[in-house]
Structure formats: C-alpha cells, structure tokens
C-alpha positions as CSV (number, residue, x, y, z in Angstrom):
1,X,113.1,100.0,130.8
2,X,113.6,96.6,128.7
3,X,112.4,97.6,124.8
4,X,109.3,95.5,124.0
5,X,109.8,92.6,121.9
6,X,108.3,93.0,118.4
7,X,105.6,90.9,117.6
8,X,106.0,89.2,114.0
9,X,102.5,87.8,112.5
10,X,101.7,85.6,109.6
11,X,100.6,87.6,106.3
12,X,97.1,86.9,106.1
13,X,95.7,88.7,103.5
14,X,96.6,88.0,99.4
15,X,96.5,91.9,98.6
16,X,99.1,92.2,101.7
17,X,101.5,89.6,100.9
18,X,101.8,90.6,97.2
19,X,102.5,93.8,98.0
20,X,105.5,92.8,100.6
21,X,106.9,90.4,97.8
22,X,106.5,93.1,95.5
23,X,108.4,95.3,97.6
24,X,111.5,92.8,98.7
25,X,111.9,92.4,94.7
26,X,111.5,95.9,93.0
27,X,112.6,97.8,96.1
28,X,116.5,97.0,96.6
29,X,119.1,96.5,94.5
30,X,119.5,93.3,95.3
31,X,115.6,92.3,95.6
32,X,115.5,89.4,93.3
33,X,117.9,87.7,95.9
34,X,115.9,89.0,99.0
35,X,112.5,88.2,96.9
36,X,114.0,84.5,97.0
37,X,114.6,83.9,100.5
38,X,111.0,85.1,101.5
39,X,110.0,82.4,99.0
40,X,112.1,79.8,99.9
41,X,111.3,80.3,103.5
42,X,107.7,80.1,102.7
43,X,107.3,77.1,100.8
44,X,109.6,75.2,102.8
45,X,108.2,76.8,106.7
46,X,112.8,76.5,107.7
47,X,113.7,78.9,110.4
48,X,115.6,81.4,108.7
49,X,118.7,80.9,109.9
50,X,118.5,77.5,108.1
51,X,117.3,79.4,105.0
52,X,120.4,82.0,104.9
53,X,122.5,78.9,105.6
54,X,121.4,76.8,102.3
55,X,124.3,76.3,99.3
56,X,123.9,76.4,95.8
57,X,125.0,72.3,95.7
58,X,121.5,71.7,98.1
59,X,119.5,72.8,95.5
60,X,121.0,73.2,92.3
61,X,122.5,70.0,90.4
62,X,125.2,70.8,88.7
63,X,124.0,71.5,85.7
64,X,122.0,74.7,87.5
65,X,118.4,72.7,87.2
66,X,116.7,72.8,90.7
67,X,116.3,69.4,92.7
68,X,113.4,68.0,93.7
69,X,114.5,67.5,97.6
70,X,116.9,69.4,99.7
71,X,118.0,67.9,102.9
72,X,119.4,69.8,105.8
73,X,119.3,69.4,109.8
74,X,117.4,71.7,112.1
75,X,119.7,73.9,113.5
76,X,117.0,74.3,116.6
77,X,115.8,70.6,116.9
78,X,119.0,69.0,115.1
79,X,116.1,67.2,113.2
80,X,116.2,66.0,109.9
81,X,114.1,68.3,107.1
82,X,113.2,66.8,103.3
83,X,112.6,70.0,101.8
84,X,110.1,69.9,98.9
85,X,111.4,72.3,96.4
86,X,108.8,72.3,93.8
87,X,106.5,75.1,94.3
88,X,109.5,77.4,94.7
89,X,111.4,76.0,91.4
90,X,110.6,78.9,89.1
91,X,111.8,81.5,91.6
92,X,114.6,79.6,92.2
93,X,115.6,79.2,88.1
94,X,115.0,83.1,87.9
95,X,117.1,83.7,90.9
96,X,120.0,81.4,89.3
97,X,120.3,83.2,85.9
98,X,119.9,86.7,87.7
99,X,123.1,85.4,89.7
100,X,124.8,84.6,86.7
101,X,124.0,88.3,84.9
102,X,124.8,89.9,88.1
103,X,128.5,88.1,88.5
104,X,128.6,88.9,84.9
105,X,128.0,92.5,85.0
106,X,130.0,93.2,88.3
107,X,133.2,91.2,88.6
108,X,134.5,91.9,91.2
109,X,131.3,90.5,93.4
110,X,131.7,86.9,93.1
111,X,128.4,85.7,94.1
112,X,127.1,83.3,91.5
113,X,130.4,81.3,92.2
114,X,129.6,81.7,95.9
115,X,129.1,78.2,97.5
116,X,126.2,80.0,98.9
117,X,122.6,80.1,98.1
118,X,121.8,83.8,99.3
119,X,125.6,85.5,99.4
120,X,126.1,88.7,101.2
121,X,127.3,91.1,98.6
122,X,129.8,92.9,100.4
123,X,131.5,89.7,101.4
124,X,130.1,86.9,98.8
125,X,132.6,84.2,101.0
126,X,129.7,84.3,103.7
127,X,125.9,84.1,103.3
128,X,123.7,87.2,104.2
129,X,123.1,87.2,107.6
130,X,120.1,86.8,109.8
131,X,120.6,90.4,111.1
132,X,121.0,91.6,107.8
133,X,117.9,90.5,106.5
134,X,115.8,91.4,109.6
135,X,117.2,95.2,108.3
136,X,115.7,94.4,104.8
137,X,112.1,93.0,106.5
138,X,111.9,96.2,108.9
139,X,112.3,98.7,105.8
140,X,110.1,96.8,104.0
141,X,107.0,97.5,106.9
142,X,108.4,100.9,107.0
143,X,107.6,101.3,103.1
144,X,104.4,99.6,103.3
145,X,103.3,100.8,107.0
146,X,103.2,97.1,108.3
147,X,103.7,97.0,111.9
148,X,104.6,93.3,111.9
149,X,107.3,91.9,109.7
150,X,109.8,90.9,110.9
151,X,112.4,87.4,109.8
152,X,109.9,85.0,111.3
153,X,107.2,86.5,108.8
154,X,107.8,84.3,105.8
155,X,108.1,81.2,108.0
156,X,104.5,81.5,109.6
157,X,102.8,83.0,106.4
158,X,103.8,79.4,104.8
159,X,102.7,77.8,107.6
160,X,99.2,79.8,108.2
161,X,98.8,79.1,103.7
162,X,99.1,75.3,104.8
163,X,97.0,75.4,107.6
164,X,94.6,77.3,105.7
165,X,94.5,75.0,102.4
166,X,94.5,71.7,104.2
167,X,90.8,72.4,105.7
168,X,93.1,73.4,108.9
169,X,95.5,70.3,109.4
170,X,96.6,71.4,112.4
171,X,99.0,68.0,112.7
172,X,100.8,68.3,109.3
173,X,101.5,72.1,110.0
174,X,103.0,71.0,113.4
175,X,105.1,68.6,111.6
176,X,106.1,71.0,109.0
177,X,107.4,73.2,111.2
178,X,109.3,70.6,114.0
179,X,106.9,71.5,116.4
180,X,106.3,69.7,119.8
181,X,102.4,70.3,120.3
182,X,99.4,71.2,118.6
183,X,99.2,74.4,121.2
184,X,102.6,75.9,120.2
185,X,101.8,75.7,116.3
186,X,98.4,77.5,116.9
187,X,100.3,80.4,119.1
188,X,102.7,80.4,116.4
189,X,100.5,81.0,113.1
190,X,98.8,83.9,115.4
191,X,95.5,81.9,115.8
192,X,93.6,84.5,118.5
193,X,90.6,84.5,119.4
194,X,89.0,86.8,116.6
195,X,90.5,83.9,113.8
196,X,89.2,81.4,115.8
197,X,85.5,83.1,115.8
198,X,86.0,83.5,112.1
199,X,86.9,80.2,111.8
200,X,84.1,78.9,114.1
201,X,81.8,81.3,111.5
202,X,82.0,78.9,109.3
203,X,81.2,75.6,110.6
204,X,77.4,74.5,110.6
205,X,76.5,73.2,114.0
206,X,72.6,72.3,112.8
C-alpha cells in the first residue's frame, strides 16, 4: 500500500506561527540558522530549494550589510525572481553576526566563510539540504503537535499573509509565487471551502 502523501498547510493563526518560529530558533542547536530559512522563505514566497540554494554574495555586500534585491532563477519555472529583502533584513543581520560568533567559537566548522547562505554543519562546502530541513520541520510539529508542517509551510504562510493583507489580491499572490492560474494559487494557500465561508462572512451583500 502506497504511504499517503502528507498534506502541508499555510500557518494561519499568529499564536501558531510564533510558536513554530519560536521553536525552529530556541529548539536546535543550530536554530538561529533554521529560524532564518523559515523567514527568508516567507517573506520572499521561493520554493525551498531556491532558499537552501542562496549564497552569502546574493544577499550580503561585502561589507556584511544586507541588499536591497536578490536575484535568482526559478529552479521550477527557470523564471527570473527580484527578491525584496527588506522585511527579512533584521533576521538576516542577526543571522550574519551569529555566523561569525559561531565560526569563531568552533573552528573547525567553517560556515561563516561558507559561500553559502544556510551551510550544512557537518559539511559547511554544501548548503543544508532540502531533506535535511524537511527532518528539522517534521520535529518541529512533533514538538508542537502540528500535523501539517512540512518544507512547503513557510512558502504558503508568506503567501496566505499576502493574500490576507492585500484585501485578498489574488493576482499579485499568483505572481509572487510564479504561478500559472488564479485556481492553482487558491489550492495552494489551502483556500477550502470553510475559509471561503469565512471569507464570504465578511462581505455585505445589502
């Protein structure tokens, strides 16, 4: 019998999502680097395979201030992305000097001088890998007792926020995320038919 697929949902609820970023930084030893990625891949809605694949010289200038833009091709849709790094540039200084203290207190794990963003610590010539971090995502919904995180979950939480804070702009969301059609975007942020009634709740038909 063929295992049933897991199904991965946005993070809908403020107390929920704290509590899972909470847990990705205080929980591991290396949280404040697994904290990042969920961040990173939040504010910028990349698949994360394009997230565990960003360098340091994408996003950091070489004096170790973060860029404005980072630009990188879909690895999906071999599309262009202008990532706006703003609302992620104060994890992204806090995750640079913890690099640097981290190198510092352990040698022999060279990953602030890693050409990667988010290095694997066992091997800091590689990035962390997509199974890797699925690993981190599952304990972290073992901790907690959520069901439905999974490496798709900080993708579709930043694209659900969007939706959410743009009075439902269904067409930049799509964009955002390299989609085709409006219908795969709504599957994707997990629009059923009890959000749509609680959308619908809201709207005055008089």
């Amino acid at each position: 019998m063929n295992k049933k697929a897991k199904i991965v949902k946005p993070i809908k609820d403020a107390w929920v999502l704290k509590s899972v970023q909470d847990c990705l930084h205080d929980k591991f030893e290396t949280g404040v680097r697994n904290y990042t990625i969920f961040q990173v891949g939040k504010a910028t809605l990349l698949r994360v395979s394009d997230v565990l694949k960003l360098k340091k010289s994408d996003v950091y200038d070489y004096d170790g201030s973060v860029k404005r833009n980072a630009y990188t091709i879909d690895k999906k849709t071999k599309k262009r992305n202008v990532l706006y790094l703003k609302p992620v540039v104060k994890d992204l200084q806090e995750y640079y000097d913890w690099l640097e203290k981290w190198q510092k207190d352990h040698p022999a794990q060279q990953v602030f001088t890693s050409e990667w963003l988010f290095p694997s610590f066992t091997n800091p010539d590689k990035h962390i890998d997509r199974k890797r971090y699925y690993m981190i995502m599952h304990r972290v919904g073992e901790i907690l007792n959520i069901p439905y995180l999974g490496t798709h979950t900080m993708r579709k939480t930043g694209a659900f926020k969007v939706y959410e804070q743009t009075n439902h702009n269904i067409g930049l969301v799509m964009k955002l995320l390299n989609h085709s059609s409006e219908e795969v975007t709504l599957t994707y942020l997990g629009l059923d038919q009890e959000t749509r009634e609680h959308i619908l709740d809201t709207i005055n038909f008089d």
